[in-house]
C-alpha positions, -999 to 999 in steps of 0.1 A, spaced: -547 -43 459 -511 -48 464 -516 -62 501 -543 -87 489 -517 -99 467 -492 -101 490 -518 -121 512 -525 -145 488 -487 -151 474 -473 -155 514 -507 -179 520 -493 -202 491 -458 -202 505 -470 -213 541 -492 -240 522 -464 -255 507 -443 -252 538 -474 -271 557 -476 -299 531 -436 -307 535 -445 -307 572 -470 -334 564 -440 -356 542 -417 -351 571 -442 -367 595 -447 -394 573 -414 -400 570 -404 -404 604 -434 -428 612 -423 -449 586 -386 -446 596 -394 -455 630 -411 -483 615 -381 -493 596 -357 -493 625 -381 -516 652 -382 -540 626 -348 -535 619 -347 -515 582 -354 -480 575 -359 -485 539 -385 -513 547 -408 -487 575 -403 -461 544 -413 -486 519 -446 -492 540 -449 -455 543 -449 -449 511 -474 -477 502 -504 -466 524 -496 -434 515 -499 -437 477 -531 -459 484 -549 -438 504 -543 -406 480 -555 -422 451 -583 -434 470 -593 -396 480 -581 -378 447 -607 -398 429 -632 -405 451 -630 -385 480 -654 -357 463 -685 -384 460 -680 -393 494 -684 -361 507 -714 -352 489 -729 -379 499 -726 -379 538 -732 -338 531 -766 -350 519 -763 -330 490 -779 -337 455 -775 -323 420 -796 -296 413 -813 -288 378 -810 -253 364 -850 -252 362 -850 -257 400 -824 -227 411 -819 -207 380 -804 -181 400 -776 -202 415 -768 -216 380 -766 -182 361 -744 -169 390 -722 -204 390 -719 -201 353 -715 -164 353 -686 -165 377 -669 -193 363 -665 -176 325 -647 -148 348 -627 -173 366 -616 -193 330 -630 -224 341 -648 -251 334 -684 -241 352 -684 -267 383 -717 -285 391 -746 -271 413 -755 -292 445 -777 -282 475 -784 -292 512 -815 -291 525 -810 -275 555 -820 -237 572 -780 -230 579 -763 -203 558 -734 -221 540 -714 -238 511 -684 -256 503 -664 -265 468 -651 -299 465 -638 -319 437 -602 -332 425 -597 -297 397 -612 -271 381 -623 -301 357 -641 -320 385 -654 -298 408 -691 -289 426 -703 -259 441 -723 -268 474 -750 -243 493 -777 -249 513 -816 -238 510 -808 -214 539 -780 -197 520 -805 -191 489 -830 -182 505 -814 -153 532 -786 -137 511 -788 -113 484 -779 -113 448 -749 -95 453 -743 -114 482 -750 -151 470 -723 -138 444 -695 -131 471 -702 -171 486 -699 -184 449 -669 -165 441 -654 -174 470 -661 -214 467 -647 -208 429 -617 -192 437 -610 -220 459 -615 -246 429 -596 -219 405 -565 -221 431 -568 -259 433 -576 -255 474 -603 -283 467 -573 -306 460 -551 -293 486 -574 -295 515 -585 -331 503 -549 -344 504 -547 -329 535 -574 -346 553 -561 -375 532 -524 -371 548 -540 -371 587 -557 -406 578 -520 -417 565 -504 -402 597 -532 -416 625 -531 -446 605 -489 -453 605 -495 -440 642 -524 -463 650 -499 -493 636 -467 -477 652 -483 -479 685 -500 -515 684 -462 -528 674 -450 -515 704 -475 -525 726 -484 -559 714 -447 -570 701 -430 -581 722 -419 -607 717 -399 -589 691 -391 -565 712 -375 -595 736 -351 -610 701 -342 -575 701 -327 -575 736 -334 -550 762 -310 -526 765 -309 -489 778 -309 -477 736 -340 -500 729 -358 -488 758 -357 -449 750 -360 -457 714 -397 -477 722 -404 -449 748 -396 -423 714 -419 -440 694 -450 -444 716 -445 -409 722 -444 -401 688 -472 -424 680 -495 -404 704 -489 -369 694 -484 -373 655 -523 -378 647 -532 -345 666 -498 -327 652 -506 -339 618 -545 -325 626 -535 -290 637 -512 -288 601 -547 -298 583 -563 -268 601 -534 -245 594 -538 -250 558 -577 -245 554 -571 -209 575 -550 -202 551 -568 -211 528 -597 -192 539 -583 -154 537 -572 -165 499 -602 -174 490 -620 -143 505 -594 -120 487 -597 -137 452 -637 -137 455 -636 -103 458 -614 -98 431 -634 -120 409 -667 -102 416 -650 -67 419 -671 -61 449 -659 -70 484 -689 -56 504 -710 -83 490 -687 -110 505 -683 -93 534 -724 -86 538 -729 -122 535 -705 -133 560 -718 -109 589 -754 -127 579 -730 -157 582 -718 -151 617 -753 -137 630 -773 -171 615 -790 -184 649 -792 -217 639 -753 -219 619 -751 -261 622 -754 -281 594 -768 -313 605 -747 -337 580 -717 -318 585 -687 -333 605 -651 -330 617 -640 -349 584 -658 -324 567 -659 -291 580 -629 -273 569 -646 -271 535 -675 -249 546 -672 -208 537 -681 -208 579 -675 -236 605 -711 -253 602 -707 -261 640 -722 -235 672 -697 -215 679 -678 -220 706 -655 -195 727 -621 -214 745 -584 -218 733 -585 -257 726 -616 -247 708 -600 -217 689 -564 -239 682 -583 -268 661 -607 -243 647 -613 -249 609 -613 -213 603 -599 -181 608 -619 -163 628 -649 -142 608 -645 -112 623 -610 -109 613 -621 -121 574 -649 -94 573 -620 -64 585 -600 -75 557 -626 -73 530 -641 -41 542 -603 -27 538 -599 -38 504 
């Protein structure tokens, strides 16, 4: 018990060490910003802006939008009482407010949490999930999805997709300026310092979007063992977890056909067909199943 809690306290730390990442990156774009046009505090000052904008445009929206392209719907308690008594059930041992019930039509075993808190949050699974995994088992998914709303993961990994928007964004604008400006860049004069500071930037502006992307998927990894560990904590029974995820990773058909890139690293299993290289493996949304499914069985 003592190394699950040393899992989850060390995941937390990294979290917070891979949001700061996130602020740093921002900070540079805008700096960079701020010194082609000749002011820091004005590229910081733009920064800052889009930034605030686009996070309170995903803190309180971002969960309806993702529902929707999921193409998942409210469901009634008189349609799945199974899945409501076990939502309910596990959110009274959780001390939370009992999130809302949606389902995905589709034969794929999965689910995802999303929402903004434990206040405003939505349990996700889809018919294939209900109708392949056990009681026991549909128990370890749900626990698992509520432990990520109980730890406010559902907030974290929606700022984070957030925050790659922001940086691909500042990039996107970083790299128009210095391909389309010049005639700025001419007022400015061309000397040797100019020339590797442009160079700097365009470099900058390329990789940033796909550094800023591999942070995103560093977090939900994280994320992931957490989530497994407090599960099984909340249901006091890891095998069922760790049952459903080897029917997980044997589901012949895994893709969900809404799901996307935007919206993957919320699923309990990448809703994608798996996929064996190292490019593959480094932008990978989760750790890899095999590894989760040791670590429960040790608990």
């Amino acid at each position: 018990m003592r190394i699950m809690f040393n899992e989850v306290r060390n995941n937390k730390i990294k979290s917070v060490v891979l949001m700061l990442l996130f602020i740093i990156l921002i900070g540079v774009l805008g700096a960079v910003i701020g010194i082609y046009y000749g002011s820091v505090s004005f590229g910081l000052i733009i920064a800052i802006l889009i930034s605030l904008a686009y996070s309170l445009l995903g803190l309180f929206s971002g969960d309806r939008i993702i529902l929707s392209a999921s193409g998942a719907r409210p469901v009634t308690k008189k349609e799945f009482p199974h899945l409501y008594h076990t939502i309910e059930g596990l959110a009274i041992a959780a001390n939370i407010p009992a999130p809302k019930a949606y389902v995905i039509d589709d034969s794929a075993m999965n689910a995802f949490a999303t929402g903004r808190d434990p206040k405003h949050a939505s349990i996700t699974v889809t018919t294939g999930l209900l109708n392949k995994m056990s009681r026991q088992e549909l128990e370890g998914v749900v626990a698992h999805e509520m432990s990520h709303i109980r730890n406010y993961d559902i907030r974290i990994m929606m700022l984070a997709a957030v925050l790659v928007g922001i940086v691909t964004l500042l990039s996107d604008f970083l790299l128009r300026t210095f391909l389309w400006g010049g005639k700025h860049r001419e007022s400015r004069g061309s000397s040797r310092i100019a020339a590797i500071l442009i160079l700097a930037g365009i470099v900058l502006a390329i990789l940033n979007p796909i550094i800023g992307e591999m942070i995103r998927l560093a977090i939900s990894r994280k994320r992931e063992f957490m989530a497994d560990a407090n599960g099984a904590l909340l249901t006091r029974y890891p095998p069922g977890l760790a049952n459903a995820l080897k029917k997980i990773s044997k589901d012949p058909d895994p893709l969900v056909d809404k799901a996307n890139k935007a919206t993957a690293h919320l699923f309990i299993s990448t809703p994608f067909r798996q996929k064996q290289s190292i490019v593959i493996k480094l932008f990978s949304t989760h750790p890899p199943i095999e590894e989760r499914i040791k670590r429960l069985e040790a608990m």
